[in-house]
C-alpha positions as CSV (number, residue, x, y, z in Angstrom):
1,X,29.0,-41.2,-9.0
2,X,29.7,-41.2,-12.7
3,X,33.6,-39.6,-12.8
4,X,33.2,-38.6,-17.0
5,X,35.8,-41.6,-17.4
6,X,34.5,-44.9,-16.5
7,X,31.5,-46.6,-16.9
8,X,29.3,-46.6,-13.7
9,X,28.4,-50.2,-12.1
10,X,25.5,-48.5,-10.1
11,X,22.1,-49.8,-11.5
12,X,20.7,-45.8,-10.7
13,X,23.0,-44.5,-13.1
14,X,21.5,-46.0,-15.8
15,X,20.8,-43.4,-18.2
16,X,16.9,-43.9,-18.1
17,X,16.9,-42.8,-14.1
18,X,19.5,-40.0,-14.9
19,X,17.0,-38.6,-17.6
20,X,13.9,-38.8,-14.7
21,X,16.5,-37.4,-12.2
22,X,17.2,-34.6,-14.5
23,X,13.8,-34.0,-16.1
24,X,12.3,-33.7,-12.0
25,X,15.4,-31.1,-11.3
26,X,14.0,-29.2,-14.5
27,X,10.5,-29.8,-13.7
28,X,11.3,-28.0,-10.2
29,X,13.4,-25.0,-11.6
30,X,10.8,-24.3,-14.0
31,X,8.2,-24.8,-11.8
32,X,9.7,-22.1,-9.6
33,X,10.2,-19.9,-12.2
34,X,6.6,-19.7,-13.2
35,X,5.4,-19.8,-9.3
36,X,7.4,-16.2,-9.3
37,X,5.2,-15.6,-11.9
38,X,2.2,-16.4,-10.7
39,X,1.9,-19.2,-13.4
40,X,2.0,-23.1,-13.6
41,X,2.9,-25.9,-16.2
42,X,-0.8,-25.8,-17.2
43,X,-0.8,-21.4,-17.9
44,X,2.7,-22.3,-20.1
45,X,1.3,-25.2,-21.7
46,X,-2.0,-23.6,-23.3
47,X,-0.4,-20.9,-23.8
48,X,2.1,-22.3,-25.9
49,X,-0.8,-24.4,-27.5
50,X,-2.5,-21.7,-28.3
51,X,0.5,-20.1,-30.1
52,X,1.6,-23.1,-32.2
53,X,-1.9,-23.8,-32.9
54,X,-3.9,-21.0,-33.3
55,X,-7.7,-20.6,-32.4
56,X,-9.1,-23.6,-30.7
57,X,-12.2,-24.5,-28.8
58,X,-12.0,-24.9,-25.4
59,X,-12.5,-28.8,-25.0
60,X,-9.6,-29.9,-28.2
61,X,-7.4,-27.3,-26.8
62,X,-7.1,-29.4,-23.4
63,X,-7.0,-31.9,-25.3
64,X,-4.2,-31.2,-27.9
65,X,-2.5,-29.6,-25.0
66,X,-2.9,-32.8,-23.1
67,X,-3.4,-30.9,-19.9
68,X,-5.4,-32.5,-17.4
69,X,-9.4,-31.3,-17.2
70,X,-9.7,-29.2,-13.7
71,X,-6.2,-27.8,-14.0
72,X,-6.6,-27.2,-17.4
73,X,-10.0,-25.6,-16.9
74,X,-8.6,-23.3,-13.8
75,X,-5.7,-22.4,-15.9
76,X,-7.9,-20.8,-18.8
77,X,-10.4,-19.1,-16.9
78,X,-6.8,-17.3,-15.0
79,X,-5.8,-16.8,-18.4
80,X,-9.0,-14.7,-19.7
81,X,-9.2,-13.6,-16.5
82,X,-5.8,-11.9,-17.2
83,X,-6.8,-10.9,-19.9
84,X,-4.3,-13.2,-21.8
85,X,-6.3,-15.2,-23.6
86,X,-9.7,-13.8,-25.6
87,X,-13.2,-16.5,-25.6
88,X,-15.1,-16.1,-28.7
89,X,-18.7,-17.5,-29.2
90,X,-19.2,-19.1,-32.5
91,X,-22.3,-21.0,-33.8
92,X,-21.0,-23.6,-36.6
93,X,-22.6,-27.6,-36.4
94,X,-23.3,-25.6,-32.7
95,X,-22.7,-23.5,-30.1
96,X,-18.3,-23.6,-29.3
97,X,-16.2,-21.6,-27.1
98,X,-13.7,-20.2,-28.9
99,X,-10.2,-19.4,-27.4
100,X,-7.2,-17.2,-29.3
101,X,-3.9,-16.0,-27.4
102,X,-3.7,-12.2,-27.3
103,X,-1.2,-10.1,-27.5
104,X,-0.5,-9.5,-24.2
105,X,-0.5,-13.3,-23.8
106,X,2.0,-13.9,-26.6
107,X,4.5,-10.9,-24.6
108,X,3.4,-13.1,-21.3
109,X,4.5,-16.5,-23.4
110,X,7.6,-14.7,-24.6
111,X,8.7,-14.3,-21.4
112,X,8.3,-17.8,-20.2
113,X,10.3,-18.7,-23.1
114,X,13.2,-16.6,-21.7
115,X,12.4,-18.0,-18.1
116,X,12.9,-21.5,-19.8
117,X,16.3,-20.2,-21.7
118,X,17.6,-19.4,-17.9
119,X,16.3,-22.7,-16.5
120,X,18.5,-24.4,-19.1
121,X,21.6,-22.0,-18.6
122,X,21.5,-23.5,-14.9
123,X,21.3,-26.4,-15.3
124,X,23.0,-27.3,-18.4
125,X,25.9,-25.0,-16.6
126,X,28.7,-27.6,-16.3
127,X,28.5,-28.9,-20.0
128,X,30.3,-26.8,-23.0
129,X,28.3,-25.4,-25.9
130,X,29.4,-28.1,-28.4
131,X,27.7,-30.6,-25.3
132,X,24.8,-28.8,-24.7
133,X,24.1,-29.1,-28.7
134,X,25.1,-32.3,-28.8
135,X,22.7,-33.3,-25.6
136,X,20.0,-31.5,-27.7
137,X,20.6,-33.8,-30.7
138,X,20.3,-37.0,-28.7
139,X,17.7,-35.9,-26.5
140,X,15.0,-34.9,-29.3
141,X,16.0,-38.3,-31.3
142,X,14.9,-40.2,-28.0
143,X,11.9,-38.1,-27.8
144,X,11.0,-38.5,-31.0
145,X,11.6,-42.5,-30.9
146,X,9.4,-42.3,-27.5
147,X,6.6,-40.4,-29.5
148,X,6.5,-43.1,-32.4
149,X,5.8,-45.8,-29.4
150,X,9.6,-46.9,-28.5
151,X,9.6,-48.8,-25.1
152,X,6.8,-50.7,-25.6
153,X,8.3,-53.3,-27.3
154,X,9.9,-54.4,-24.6
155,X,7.9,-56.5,-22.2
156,X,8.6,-56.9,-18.9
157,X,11.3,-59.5,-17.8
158,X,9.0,-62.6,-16.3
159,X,9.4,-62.5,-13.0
160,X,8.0,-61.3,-8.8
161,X,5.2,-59.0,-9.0
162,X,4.8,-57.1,-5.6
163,X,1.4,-56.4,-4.3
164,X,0.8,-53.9,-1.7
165,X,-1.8,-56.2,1.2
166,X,-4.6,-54.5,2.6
167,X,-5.7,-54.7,5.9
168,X,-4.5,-53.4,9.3
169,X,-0.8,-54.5,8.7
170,X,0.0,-53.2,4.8
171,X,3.0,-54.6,4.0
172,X,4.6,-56.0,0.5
173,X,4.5,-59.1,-0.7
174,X,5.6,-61.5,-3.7
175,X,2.6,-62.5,-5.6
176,X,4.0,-66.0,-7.6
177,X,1.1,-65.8,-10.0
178,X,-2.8,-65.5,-10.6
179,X,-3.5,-68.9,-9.2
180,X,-1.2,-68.3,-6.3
181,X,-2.3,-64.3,-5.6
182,X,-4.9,-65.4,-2.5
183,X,-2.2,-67.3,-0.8
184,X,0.3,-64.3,-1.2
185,X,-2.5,-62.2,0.2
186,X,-2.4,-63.2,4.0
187,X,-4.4,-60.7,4.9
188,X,-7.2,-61.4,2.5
189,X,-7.2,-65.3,3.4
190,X,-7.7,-64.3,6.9
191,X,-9.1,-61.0,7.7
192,X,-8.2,-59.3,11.0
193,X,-4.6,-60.4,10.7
């Protein structure tokens, strides 16, 4: 493991799978945090979309919010349920559910902010303020880079693609290319193998 002196030679200590390593160990303390609550990602996402955005209509607020369609749909009717969220019917160009956060939903969202603020004191415990700043810094430069498309200018390094076989006996295989994928299919050149 990385020692704070030396570069690591391990190829899972590249800093793209310590960022997935650490974003899944957030993603689970967060998680937890809003289980407690009787929340998920989906509550804490429209509910801060609704904050930062104001009134939206149900169908571009899922959207904008980029929360998937069931979840996203279970999550607001809990959240009017609550009474968290008010629905408005407005008739412009057409009928359009209208959704606003209410107060009590902005106190609610106020205290998954501070739920957040402790997820980050936990984990971020073992770096110093000026780090944890720093961290910050870098982190929202990469995330902004990743926003403007960054990564997909790289293509993939020719090489093995592994296909997972059907059949009774799944197993991996290298596929050498499109005119050679039905011989590294056994099991499709001779079913029942």
């Amino acid at each position: 493991m990385y020692d704070g002196r030396t570069g690591s030679t391990s190829p899972f200590e590249q800093t793209v799978y310590l960022l997935s390593t650490a974003g899944r160990a957030a993603d689970r303390l967060l998680a937890d945090r809003l289980g407690s609550r009787g929340m998920g990602r989906a509550h804490q996402t429209l509910l801060s979309a609704l904050a930062q955005l104001g009134p939206h209509g149900r169908h571009d607020l899922v959207e904008r919010a980029a929360a998937t369609g069931t979840d996203a749909d279970q999550a607001l009717d809990d959240l009017l349920s609550a009474g968290l969220v008010h629905s408005m019917v407005v008739h412009i160009g057409g009928r359009q559910e209208v959704l606003t956060i209410t107060p009590a939903g902005q106190a609610a969202l106020d205290v998954l902010h501070e739920d957040a603020s402790a997820v980050q004191e936990d984990l971020l415990a073992p770096l110093t303020k000026g780090q944890r700043a720093e961290l910050n810094s870098l982190l929202r430069r990469v995330c902004a880079a990743a926003g403007r498309g960054a990564g997909r200018r790289t293509p993939a390094r020719p090489g093995p693609r592994w296909v997972l076989t059907g059949g009774q006996r799944r197993r991996w295989v290298v596929e050498q290319d499109a005119a050679a994928g039905a011989a590294a299919r056994p099991d499709r050149a001779a079913p029942g193998r």
